[in-house]
Structures are given as structure tokens and as C-alpha cells.
C-alpha positions in Angstrom: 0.0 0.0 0.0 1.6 3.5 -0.7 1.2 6.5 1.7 2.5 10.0 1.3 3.4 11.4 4.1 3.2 15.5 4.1 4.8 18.4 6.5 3.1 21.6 5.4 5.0 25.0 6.5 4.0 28.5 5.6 6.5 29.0 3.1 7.9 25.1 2.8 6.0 21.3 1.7 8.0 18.0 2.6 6.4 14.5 1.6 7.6 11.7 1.4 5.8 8.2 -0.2 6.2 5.2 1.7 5.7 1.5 0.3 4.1 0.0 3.9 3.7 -2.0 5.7 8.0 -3.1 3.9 8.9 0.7 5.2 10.3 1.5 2.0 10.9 4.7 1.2 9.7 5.4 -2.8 11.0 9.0 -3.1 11.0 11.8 -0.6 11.3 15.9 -1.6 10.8 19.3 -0.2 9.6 22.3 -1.8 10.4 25.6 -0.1 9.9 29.3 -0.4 6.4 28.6 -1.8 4.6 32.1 -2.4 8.2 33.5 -2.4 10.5 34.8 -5.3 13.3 32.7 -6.0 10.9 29.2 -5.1 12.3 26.1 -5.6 12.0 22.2 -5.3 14.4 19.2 -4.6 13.5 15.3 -5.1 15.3 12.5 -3.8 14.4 8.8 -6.0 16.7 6.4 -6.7 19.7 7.5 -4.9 19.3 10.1 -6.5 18.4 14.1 -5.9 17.5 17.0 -8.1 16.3 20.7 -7.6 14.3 22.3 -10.0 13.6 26.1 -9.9 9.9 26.6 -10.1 7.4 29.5 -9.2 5.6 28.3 -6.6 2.4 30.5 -6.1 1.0 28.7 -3.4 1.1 25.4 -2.1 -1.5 24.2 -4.5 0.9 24.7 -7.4 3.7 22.5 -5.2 1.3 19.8 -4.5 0.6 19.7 -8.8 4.6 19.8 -9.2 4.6 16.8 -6.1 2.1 15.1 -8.2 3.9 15.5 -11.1 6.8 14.3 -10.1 5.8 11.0 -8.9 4.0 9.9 -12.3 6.8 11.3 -14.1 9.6 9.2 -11.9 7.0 6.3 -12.3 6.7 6.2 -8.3 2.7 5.4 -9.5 1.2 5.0 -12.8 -1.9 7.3 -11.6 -3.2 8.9 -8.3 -5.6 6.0 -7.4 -2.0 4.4 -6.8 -2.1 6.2 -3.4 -4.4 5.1 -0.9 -3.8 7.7 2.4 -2.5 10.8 2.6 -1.0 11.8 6.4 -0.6 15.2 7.5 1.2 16.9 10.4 -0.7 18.9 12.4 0.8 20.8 15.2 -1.8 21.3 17.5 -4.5 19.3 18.9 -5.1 21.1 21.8 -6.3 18.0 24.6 -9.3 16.9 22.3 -6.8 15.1 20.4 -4.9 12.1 21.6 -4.5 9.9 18.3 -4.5 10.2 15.1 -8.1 11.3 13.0 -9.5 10.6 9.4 -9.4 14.5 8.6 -13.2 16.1 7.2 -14.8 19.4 7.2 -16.2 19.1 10.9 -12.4 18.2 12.1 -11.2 20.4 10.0 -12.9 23.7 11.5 -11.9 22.0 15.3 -8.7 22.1 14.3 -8.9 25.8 13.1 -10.0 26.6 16.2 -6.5 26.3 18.0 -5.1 28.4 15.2 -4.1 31.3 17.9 -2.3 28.8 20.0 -0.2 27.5 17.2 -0.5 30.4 14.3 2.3 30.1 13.0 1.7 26.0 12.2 -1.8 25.0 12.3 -2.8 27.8 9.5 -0.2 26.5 7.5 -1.0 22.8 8.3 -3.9 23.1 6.9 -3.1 24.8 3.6 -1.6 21.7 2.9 -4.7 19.6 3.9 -7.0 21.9 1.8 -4.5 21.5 -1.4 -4.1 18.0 -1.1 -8.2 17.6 -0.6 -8.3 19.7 -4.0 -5.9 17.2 -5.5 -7.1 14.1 -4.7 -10.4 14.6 -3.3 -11.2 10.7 -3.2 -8.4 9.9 -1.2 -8.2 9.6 2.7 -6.6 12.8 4.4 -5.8 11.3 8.1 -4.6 14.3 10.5 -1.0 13.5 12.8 -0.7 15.8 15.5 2.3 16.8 17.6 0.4 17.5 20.9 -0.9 14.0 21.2 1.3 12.2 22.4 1.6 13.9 25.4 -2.0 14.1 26.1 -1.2 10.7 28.3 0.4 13.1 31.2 -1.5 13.1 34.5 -3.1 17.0 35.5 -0.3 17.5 37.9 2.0 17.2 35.1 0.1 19.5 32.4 -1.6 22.1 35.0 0.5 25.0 35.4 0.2 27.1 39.1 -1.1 29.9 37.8 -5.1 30.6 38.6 -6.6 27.4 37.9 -9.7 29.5 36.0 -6.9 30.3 33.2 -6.9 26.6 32.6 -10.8 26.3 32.6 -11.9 29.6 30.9 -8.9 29.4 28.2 -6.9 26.1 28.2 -4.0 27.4 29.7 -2.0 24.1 30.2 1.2 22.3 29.0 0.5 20.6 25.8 3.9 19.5 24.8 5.2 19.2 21.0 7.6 17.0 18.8 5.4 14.2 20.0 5.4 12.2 16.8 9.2 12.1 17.3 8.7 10.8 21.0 6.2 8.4 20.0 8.5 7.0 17.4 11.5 6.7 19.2 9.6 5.2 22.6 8.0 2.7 19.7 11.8 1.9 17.9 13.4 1.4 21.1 11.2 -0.6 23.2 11.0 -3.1 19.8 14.8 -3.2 19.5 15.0 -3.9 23.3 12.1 -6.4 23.3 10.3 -4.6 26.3 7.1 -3.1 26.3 7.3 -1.4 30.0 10.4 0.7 29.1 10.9 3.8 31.0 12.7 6.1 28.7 14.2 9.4 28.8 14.0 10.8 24.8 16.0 13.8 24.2 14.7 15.3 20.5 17.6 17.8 20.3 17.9 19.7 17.3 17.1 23.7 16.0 14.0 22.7 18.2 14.7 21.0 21.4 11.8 18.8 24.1 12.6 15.9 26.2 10.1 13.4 27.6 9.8 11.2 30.1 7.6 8.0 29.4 6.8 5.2 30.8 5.4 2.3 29.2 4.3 4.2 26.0 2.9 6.8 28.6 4.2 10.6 28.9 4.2 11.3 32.5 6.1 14.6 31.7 7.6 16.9 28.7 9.9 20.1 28.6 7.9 21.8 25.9 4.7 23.5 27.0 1.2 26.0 26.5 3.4 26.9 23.8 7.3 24.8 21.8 9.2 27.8 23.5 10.0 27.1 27.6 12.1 23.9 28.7 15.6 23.5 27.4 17.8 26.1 25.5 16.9 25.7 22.1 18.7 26.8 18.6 17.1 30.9 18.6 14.5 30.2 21.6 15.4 30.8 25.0 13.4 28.0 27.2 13.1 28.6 30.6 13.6 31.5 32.2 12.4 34.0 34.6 8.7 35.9 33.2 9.0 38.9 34.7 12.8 40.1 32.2 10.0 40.6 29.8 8.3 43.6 30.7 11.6 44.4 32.0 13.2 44.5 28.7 10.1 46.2 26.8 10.9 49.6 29.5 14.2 49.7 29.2 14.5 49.0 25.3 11.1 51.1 24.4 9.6 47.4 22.5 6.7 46.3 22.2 5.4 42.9 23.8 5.8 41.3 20.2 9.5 42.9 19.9 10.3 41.1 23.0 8.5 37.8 22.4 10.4 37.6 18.9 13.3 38.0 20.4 12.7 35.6 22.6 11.3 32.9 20.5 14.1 34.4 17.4 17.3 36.2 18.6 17.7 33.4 22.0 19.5 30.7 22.1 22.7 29.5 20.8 22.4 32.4 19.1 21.6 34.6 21.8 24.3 33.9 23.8 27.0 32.7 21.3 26.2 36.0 19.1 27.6 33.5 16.2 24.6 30.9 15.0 21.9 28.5 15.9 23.5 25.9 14.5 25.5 23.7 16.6 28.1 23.0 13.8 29.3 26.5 13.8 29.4 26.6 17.4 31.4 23.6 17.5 33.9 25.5 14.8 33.7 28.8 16.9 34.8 26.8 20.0 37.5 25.4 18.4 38.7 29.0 17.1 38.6 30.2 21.2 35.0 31.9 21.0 34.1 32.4 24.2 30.6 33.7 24.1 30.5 29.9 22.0 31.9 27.7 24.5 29.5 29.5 26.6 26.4 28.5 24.9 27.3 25.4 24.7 28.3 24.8 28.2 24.8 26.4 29.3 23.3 24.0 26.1 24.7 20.9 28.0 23.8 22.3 31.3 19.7 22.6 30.9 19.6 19.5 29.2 21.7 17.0 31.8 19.0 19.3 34.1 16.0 17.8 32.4 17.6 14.4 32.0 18.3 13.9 35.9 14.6 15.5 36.7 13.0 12.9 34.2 15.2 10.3 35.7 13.6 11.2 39.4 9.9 11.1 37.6 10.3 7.9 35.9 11.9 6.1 39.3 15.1 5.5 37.6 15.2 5.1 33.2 15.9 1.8 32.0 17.4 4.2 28.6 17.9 7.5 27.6 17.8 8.2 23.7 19.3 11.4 21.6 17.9 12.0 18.7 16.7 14.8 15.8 19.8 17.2 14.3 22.4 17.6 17.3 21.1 14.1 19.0 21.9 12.6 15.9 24.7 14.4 14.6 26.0 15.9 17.5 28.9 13.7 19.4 30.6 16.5 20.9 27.0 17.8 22.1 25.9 14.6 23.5 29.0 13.9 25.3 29.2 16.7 27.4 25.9 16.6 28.4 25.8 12.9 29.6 29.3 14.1 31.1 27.3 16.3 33.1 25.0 13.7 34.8 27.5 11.5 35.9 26.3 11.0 39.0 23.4 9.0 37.9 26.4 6.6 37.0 25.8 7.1 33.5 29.0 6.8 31.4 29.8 7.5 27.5 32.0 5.4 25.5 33.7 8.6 23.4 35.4 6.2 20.8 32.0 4.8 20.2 30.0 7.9 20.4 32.3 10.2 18.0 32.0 7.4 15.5 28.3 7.4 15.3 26.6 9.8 13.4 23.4 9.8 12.1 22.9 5.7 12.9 21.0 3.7 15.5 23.4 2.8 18.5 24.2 2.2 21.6 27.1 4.7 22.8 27.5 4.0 26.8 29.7 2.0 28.1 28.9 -1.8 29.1 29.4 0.0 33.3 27.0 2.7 32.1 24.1 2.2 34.7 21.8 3.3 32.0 22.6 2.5 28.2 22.5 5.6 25.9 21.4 5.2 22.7 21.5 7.4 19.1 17.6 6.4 17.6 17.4 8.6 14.5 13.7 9.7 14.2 11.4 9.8 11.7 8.1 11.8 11.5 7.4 11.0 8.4 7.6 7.1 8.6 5.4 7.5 11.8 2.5 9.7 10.2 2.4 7.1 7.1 2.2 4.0 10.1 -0.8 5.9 11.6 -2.3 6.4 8.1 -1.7 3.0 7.0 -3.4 1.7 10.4 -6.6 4.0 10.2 -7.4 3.2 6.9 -7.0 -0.5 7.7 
């Protein structure tokens, strides 16, 4: 059975068709500054991956290229080839805690947390609506981030602010990159042949959220009402002290928007480095002396080892912990320092091993490591085309 798989940004479309239930990946592509001069589109099939400069108008125009492009590469000999269509959907609010067969009724629900994700549901959608255009016989099943973590007990999601915040406008922790969590709770517990695994999952990347979850259960998540508090992140800030922002809008003359973009955009490893968001040119910034880098990273490793020995209290002692997304993949310098850093849970990194994996499943703790640490590269994609495949069967 083939499922496309579909990430919908403002400006941006990734897919990706899946051959299930083998997991094979049939060709994969992304196109980006849709509604933007200078649009273009890469494909990866066969090995093999080409960009193509297009105008992309809107998003409807990328999903005919998409379409396109998969008769053309002979991916399917017609549309009816396809038999689900999966889209990410950022928020689901608590009304959500699986997967749905998108229609109009689900549709409008959905549009209804616009203003607590608007820079991602909105654009979600676009992507539903163009793909309904499209294929309008086809199955459009909606993946959303928040539901995952919709498993967490009310002392875990209720914040102590006045409880009628909660009631009167669902202020509450929500929790994101849960698709990635579920994924990599689901890859590890098969490889380790244990379905009551208490795991710590570090999705460390631009983005950053850890979760701790127990026995396929969330019982808490560093992300909250909103992706920006918990750890430091790539241009957001995480955690930190409310009251700096009103603060900062007197003595810089901003506005509360100014501010919250700074947070959200100007934080960081950026912030504090002054040099990037990505952690590959902090590393090369370290190694050139920068000491506004080593900084950031030190502080990087720091929140994160925090989170990791607070999740390892919830859970009552993790049987893993697992890195993944861009740095927890790709990041051995990254990942060392910050098991380094919670040591004391008698957790130990084998560097020879963990330098030389990048970008693969392993184990990278040493065989005296009290908990194992694993590398468990995620995939979103693979995981909304499993839920697709599974509703529409």
C-alpha cells in the first residue's frame, strides 16, 4: 500500500511516499519558499536528488509539481495508486490524543486552536486543503504533535497559575515533537524487546523537548502552553524568569511582540553565542577560542543534563535514555558533554564509540554505564504514514 506522508510549513512542503507495511521509502522531496520569489524544489528517487527552480504560487501549485513528479519518476502510474495521505498537524489542543480521518467538521476543530499555534496550524492546513483539492477521493488522516503527550496526569500539564486560566482558556502544557517521541519510545522498546520501558528521549535539534515515558505513557515533557520554555533551544530561549520581559520592553522602548520575537528568534545559541543557531558552527567557533561559543554550549549541556536527571527522578530511575533529531543525531561533541554532566546517575559515554556514530542507531554508553544511551534517529514521516496505514486498515 503507498502513503504519502506530508509536512506543510508557511512558506515550505516536505512529503515523502512510503511502500508500507515493507517501510520503504519510494522518493521523498521538499519544496520551499512557496509564495516567495526565488521558489524552488528538490527530489530525492533512486539515490538520487534533483532541484528544480519553479514559481511556486502557493502550495496548491507544489502539490501539482509533487504530483507530477511522482508519475513522471514512475513512483505510481496514476493517483488511485495512493491510498492515504498523512498530515502533520501541530496542535490538537487536549481533544486530540491519536491520530483522526481528517473532514470538514475536524477540519474547522482544528482551526479553532489556530491562535495557539499560528504560526503551524494555519499553514498545516493549507496543505490539507490542497491535497483535498488534489485528490479529493483519497483519505486525508490528520498526525498531530500534541498528542502524544495528552497521556500526562493533570499535575504534570496544569501549570500554578489561577486554575480559571486553565478552565476559561486552556492554559496548560501541551507538549510538542510528540510524533518524534512516539517514534522513538516505539523503535526502542522493539529493539530492546520490552514493552514497559521507562525512557528518557531527548529530541535535540534547532527545536529542542525531552520526555519522560513510561510504558508508552508521557508522565512529563519540557515543551509546553506553547514549543518555546524547557531547554535552551537553537534561537528560543526556554526557561527563564517571566518577569525580564516587561523588563526589557521599559528599558528598550519594545513592544510585547519585539520582545516575544526576540525571545522565540534572537535566543539561544544564538543569543548567547552572538555566532549561529547551528551547533556546527558553534562547535567551529569553539575550536577558534570563542568564548561567548563555549558559553552556549556549556549552558546548552547544562539545561539538558537538568532535564535528564529530573526525568530520571519522575520515571523512578530510566531503563534508557535516547538522543535524537539534528544535534542528537549528529552531535557527538554535544551529547557527550551533556551525559558528562550527569554523571552522577552513574551514566557513562564510550567517546570512541560515540564520536564514531553519526546519524545511525546505536548504543554509545559504556557496558558499566548504569543506563545505556542510545543514538535512535527519528522519523516523522515514517510515523504519520504508520498511523495512516493503520486508520485506513
Amino acid at each position: 500500500m503507498k502513503i504519502l506522508s506530508v509536512n506543510a510549513g508557511s512558506s515550505s512542503l516536505k512529503f515523502t511516499l512510503f511502500e508500507l507495511p515493507e517501510k520503504k521509502e519510494l522518493i521523498s522531496g521538499l519544496f520551499e519558499k512557496i509564495g516567495i520569489e526565488d521558489s524552488f524544489y528538490s527530489i530525492k528517487v533512486n539515490g538520487e536528488k534533483i532541484k528544480k527552480e519553479v514559481a511556486l504560487k502557493d502550495h496548491s501549485v507544489a502539490v501539482k509539481y509533487l504530483i507530477e513528479e511522482l508519475i513522471n519518476n514512475k513512483v505510481v502510474d496514476s493517483l488511485e495508486d495512493i491510498e492515504g495521505v498523512g498530515h502533520r498537524i501541530v496542535h490538537g489542543a487536549d481533544k486530540y490524543s491519536k491520530s483522526v480521518l481528517l473532514n470538514e467538521e475536524i477540519i474547522a476543530d482544528i482551526e479553532s486552536f489556530n491562535e495557539l499555534a499560528p504560526l503551524h496550524n494555519p499553514a498545516n492546513l493549507i496543505g490539507v486543503r490542497a491535497f483535498m483539492e488534489n485528490m479529493p477521493n483519497t483519505p486525508m488522516i490528520g498526525v498531530f504533535d500534541t498528542a502524544f503527550h495528552q497521556t500526562m496526569e493533570e499535575e504534570a500539564y496544569i501549570y500554578p497559575l489561577p486554575y480559571e486560566w486553565y478552565t476559561k482558556y486552556g492554559v496548560r502544557k501541551y507538549g510538542f515533537h510528540g510524533t518524534s517521541h512516539r517514534f522513538i519510545n516505539k523503535t526502542i522498546s522493539e529493539y530492546l524487546k520490552k514493552d514497559n520501558l521507562k525512557v528518557i528521549s531527548c529530541h535535540i535539534g534547532s527545536g529542542a523537548s525531552l520526555a519522560a515515558i513510561d510504558s508508552g505513557k508521557v508522565l512529563d515533557t519540557s515543551m509546553g502552553f506553547t514549543p518555546a520554555p524547557g531547554v535552551m533551544m537553537g534561537t528560543r530561549a526556554g526557561d527563564f524568569d517571566a518577569s525580564i520581559i516587561p523588563y526589557i520592553m521599559t528599558k528598550e522602548n519594545k513592544t510585547l511582540d519585539e520582545v516575544m520575537n526576540d525571545i522565540n528568534k534572537k535566543s539561544g545559541l544564538l543569543g548567547v553565542s552572538g555566532v549561529s543557531s547551528d551547533a556546527r558552527d558553534i562547535e567551529i567557533a569553539m575550536d577558534e577560542g570563542n568564548k561567548r561559543a563555549i558559553l552556549a554550549y556549556n549552558i546548552f549541556a547544562q539545561k539538558t543534563a537538568n532535564y535528564i536527571a529530573m526525568y530520571n527522578n519522575i520515571l523512578g530511575g530510566a531503563d534508557v535514555i535516547c538522543f535524537t533529531a539534528g544535534i542528537g543525531e549528529k552531535g557527538p561533541k554535544f551529547r557527550e558533554e551533556i551525559i558528562r554532566r550527569v554523571a552522577s546517575l552513574g551514566v557513562e559515554i564510550d567517546s570512541k564509540v560515540n564520536a564514531e556514530t553519526f546519524g545511525k542507531f546505536g548504543l554509545i554508553s559504556t557496558n558499566d554505564s548504569k543506563i545505556p544511551v542510545y543514538v535512535v534517529p527519528t522519523d516523522e514521516e515514517l510515523m504519520i504514514a504508520l498511523d495512516t496505514y493503520d486508520l485506513i486498515n
